[in-house]
N, C-alpha and C positions, 0 to 999 in steps of 0.2 A: 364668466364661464365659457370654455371655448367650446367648438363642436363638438370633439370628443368625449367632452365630460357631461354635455348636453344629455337628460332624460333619452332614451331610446324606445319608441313605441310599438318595435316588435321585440317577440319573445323568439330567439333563436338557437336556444338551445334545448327549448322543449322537456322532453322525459329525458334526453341524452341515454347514455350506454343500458340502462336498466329500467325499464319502461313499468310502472305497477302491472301486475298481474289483475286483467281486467273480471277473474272467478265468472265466468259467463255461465250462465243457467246451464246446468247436466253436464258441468265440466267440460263445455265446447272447446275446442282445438280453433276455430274462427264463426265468427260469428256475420255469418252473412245478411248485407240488407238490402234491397232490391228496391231502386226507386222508378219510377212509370213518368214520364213528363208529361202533364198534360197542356198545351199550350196553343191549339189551334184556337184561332178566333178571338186573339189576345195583341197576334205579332203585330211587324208594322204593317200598316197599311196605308191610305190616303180615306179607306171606309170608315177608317177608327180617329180622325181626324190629324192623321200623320204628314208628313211632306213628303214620303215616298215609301215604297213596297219595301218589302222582307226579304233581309240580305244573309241571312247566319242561317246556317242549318238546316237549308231548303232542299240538298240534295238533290238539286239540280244545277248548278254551276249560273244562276243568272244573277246579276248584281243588282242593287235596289235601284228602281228606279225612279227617279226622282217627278213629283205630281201626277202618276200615274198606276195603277194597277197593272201588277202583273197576273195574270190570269193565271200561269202554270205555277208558280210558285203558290200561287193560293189553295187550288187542286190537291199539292203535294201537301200542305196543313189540313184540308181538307179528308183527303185520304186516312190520316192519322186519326181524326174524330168520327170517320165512317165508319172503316173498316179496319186498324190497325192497333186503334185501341180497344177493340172487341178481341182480334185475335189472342191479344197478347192478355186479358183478363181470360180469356178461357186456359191459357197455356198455366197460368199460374193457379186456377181454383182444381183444373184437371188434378195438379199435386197437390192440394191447400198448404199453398203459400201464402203469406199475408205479405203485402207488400205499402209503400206508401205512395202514395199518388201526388205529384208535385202541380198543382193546378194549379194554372193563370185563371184568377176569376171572370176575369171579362171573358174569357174563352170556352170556361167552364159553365158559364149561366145560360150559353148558347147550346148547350144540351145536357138537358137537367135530366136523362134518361142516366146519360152516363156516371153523372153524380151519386143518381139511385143506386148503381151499379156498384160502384164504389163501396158508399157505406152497408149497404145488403151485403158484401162479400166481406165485411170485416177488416177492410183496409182501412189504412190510416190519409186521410185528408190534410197533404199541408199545404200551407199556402207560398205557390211560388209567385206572389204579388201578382197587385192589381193587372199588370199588364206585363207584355214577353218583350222587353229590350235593356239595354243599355241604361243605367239609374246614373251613369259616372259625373254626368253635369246636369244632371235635373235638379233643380231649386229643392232646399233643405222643405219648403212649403208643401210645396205641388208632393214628394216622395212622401211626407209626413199622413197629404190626404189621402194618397193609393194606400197605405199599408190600413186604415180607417176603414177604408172601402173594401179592401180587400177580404180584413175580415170578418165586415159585417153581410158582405154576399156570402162568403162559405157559411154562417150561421143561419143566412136563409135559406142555402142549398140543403143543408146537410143538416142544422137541426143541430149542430156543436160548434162551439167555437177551437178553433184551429189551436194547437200547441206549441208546432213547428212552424219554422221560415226556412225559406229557400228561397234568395233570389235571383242567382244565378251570377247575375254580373253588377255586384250592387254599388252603391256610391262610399266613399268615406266618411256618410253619415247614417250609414243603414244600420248597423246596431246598435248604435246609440239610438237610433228611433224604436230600434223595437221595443228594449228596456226601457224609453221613456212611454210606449204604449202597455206595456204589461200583458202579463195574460200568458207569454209563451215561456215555455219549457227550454228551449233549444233551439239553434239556427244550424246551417248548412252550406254557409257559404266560406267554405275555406276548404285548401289543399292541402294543410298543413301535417298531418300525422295520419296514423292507424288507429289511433284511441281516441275519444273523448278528452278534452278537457276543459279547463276553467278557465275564463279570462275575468279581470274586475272590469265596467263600463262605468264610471262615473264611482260609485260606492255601494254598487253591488257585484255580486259574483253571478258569473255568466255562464251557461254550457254552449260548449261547441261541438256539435259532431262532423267530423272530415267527410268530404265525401274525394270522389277520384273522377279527374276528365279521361280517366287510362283507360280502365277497365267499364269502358262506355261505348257503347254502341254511335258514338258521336262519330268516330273514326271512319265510320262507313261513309259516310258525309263525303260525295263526290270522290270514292273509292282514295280518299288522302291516306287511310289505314289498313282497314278491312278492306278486302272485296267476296270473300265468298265466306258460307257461311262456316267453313273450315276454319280459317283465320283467325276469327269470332271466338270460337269455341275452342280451338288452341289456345291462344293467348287468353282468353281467361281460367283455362283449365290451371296452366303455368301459377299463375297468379294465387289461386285458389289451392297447388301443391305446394308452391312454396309455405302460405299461411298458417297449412296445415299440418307440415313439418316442424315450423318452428311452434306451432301451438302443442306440438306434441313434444318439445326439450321447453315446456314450461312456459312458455311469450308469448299465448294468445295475442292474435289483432283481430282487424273488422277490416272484410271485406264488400266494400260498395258497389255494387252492380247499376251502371245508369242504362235507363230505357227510355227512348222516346215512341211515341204510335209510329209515327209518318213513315221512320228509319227499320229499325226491327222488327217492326209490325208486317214488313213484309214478307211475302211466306218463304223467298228464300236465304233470308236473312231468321227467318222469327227459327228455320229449322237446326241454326245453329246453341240460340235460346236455348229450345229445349234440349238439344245433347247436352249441353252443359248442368242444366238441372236436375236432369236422370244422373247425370256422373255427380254431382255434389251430393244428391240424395241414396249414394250410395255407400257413401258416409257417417260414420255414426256418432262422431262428436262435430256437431253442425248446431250453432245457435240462427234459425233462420226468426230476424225481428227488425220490428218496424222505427222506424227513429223515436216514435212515444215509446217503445218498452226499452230500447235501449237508452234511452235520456232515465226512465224513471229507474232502472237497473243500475246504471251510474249514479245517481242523487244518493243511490241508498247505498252502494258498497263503498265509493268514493265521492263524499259529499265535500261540497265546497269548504276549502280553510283545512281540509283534513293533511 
């Protein structure tokens, strides 16, 4: 067999030109989900038995440093589990939005207030793994035990076992781990579409839900995208008219909102948040749901093999 006749392990042509009609609850035009990172007290560190500080996402421009602590970059994770992830939990119960919350366990067990928080608001709990980094060369072993551990702290935290995965930057053995662990509904680690779909893992059929590094509040991150909270809330405004135009000539999609505490949590960023959610909530075909109602709302209008 030569290479080109070789099995191909991506799917690249997806839905192609005519995407199913994804019939979202109340005939929604798009279907908004709003995810919260929660990931302080997970990153790297040299405390968490690391070989150096936390280099992604610090919002501060300082590189990791190797066998030592960096204090500001800690601060800035810090800030997120202070003050940032409260802000942004009141921005979203002020409107009762339900959102999901992507907690690193290790992170999340170091303030078991904000867990309460969570589950009392009706949000949904998924697990963005045992710990906040890089899975791409961690032993098939060692990732097999975090996702273990992973979801046996959220069942202490929270009193349910997790449905969702989110790892963020996983290895290419991470969904086959999950389907060989059981238990979940759905993953989130992929950039592939607008819709949900189905992959086989071994000889079963899978859910995927897309999410987006775009319409993320990640971009603020050392002013790379974003710098004011105008920015912000243009370009997801964009994003969100487009959606809603074509959901309204029949092609609903799903639009994914990423939040992190540290980043948007702050108040001149958190104020472009809410412009956006007052303008989306002024909207009347809006499905706003959490990746459990849209994984089990998939199952049931387009279930696997259909």
């Amino acid at each position: 067999m030569t290479r080109s006749e070789a099995p191909y392990p991506r799917d690249m042509a997806g839905y192609g030109a005519k995407p199913p009609h994804p019939e979202w609850p109340g005939g929604a035009n798009v279907c908004l989900t709003i995810a919260v990172n929660y990931e302080a007290g997970g990153e790297n560190s040299i405390l968490h038995g690391d070989s150096h500080s936390e280099g992604m996402l610090t919002d501060t421009g300082f590189p990791p440093y190797e066998g030592a602590r960096n204090m500001i970059v800690e601060s800035a994770f810090e800030y997120g589990s202070r003050r940032g992830f409260w802000r942004i939990m009141r921005i979203l119960d002020e409107r009762d939005i339900k959102t999901s919350v992507w907690a690193v366990v290790m992170g999340l067990e170091r303030n078991p207030e904000a867990a309460h928080a969570i589950v009392e608001g009706g949000h949904e709990v998924v697990s963005h793994g045992w710990r906040w980094f890089d899975y791409q060369h961690v032993p098939e072993d060692v990732e097999r035990r975090h996702i273990r551990r992973a979801v046996e702290g959220l069942e202490r935290l929270t009193g349910a076992r997790p449905v969702g995965w989110m790892t963020g930057r996983p290895s290419p053995n991470t969904r086959r781990l999950l389907v060989e662990e059981g238990g979940f509904l759905y993953d989130r680690d992929s950039l592939a579409d607008e819709l949900p779909y189905w992959v086989r893992v071994g000889d079963r059929p899978h859910l995927v839900i897309p999410i987006s590094y775009e319409t993320n509040d990640n971009r603020f991150n050392e002013h790379s995208g974003f710098v004011t909270a105008g920015d912000f809330f243009t370009y997801l405004k964009d994003a969100f008219d487009v959606l809603y135009w074509e959901g309204e000539r029949g092609e609903p999609k799903m639009m994914m909102l990423g939040l992190h505490d540290r980043i948007v949590g702050r108040p001149a960023r958190a104020a472009g948040l809410e412009r956006f959610l007052d303008y989306v909530l002024e909207h009347d075909k809006v499905w706003f749901a959490r990746g459990v109602d849209i994984a089990r709302h998939w199952m049931a209008v387009h279930p696997a093999g259909r």
